[in-house]
N, C-alpha and C positions, 0 to 999 in steps of 0.2 A: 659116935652114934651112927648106926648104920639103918638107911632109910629102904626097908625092902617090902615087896608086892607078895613071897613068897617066905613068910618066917619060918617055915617046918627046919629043913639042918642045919639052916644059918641061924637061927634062935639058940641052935642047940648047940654046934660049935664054935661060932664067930666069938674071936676073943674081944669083939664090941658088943656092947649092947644093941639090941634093934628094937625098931619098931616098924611094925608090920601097917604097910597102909591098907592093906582092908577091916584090922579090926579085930582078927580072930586073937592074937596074944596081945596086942593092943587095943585096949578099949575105948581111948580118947579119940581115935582115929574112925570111928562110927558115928561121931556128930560133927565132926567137919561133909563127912560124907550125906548123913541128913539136910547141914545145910546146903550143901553145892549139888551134891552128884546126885540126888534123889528128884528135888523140884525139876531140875532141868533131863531127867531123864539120861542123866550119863554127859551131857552137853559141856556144862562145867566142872568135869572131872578133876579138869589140869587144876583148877580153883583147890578143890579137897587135898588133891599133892601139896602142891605150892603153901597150903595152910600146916597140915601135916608135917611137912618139912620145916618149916616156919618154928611151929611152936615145939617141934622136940628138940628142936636146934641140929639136926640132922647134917656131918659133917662129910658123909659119902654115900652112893645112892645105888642098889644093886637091882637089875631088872633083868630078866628073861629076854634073850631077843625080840619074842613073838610080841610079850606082853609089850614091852617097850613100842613095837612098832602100831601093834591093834589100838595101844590106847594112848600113844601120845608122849609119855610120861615121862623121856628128856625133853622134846620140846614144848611141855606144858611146864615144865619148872622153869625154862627157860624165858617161855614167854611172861611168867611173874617174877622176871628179877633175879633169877639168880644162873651164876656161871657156870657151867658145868665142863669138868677138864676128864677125861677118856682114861681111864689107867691099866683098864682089862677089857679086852675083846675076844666074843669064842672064835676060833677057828673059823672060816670060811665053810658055809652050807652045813653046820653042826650046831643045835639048837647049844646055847648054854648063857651064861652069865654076862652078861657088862659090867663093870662095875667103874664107877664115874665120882670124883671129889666135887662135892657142890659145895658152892658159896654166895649168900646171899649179896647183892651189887647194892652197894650204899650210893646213892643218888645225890 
């Protein structure tokens, strides 16, 4: 299961399944964001990831540079528990993909 911010060609090509955490091709992922990311105004965003991630059982994690760094979104999973291992990086100073293996840390 591939856990991504952008489902438009990875929905459409990736030979994983995704789920998209804003919502648009995934619908579960609009009431996590109701409950965290709405009352706090974006505050608890990392909260609606980390949940998101949590319940689809999401086994790697593909983010946009930009996005990744505007909102947090490796170290907002990180700071809820779960490990996150690097396995694609864009290019130096060329917008494109991360894509990172998360796994939730058993305590």
């Amino acid at each position: 299961m591939l856990l991504v911010h952008d489902a438009g060609a990875i929905s459409v090509f990736a030979r994983h399944r995704a789920v998209d955490l804003v919502g648009l091709n995934t619908a579960g992922s609009i009431a996590a964001h109701r409950r965290w990311t709405l009352p706090s105004c974006g505050g608890a965003r990392a909260s609606a990831v980390a949940d998101i991630a949590r319940t689809s059982h999401a086994s790697y994690a593909v983010f946009v540079s930009d996005w990744d760094a505007n909102f947090n979104l490796r170290s907002g999973l990180a700071a809820h528990g779960f490990a996150l291992t690097t396995l694609r990086t864009p290019q130096p100073g060329i917008r494109g993909y991360t894509v990172y293996q998360i796994d939730p840390v058993v305590f």
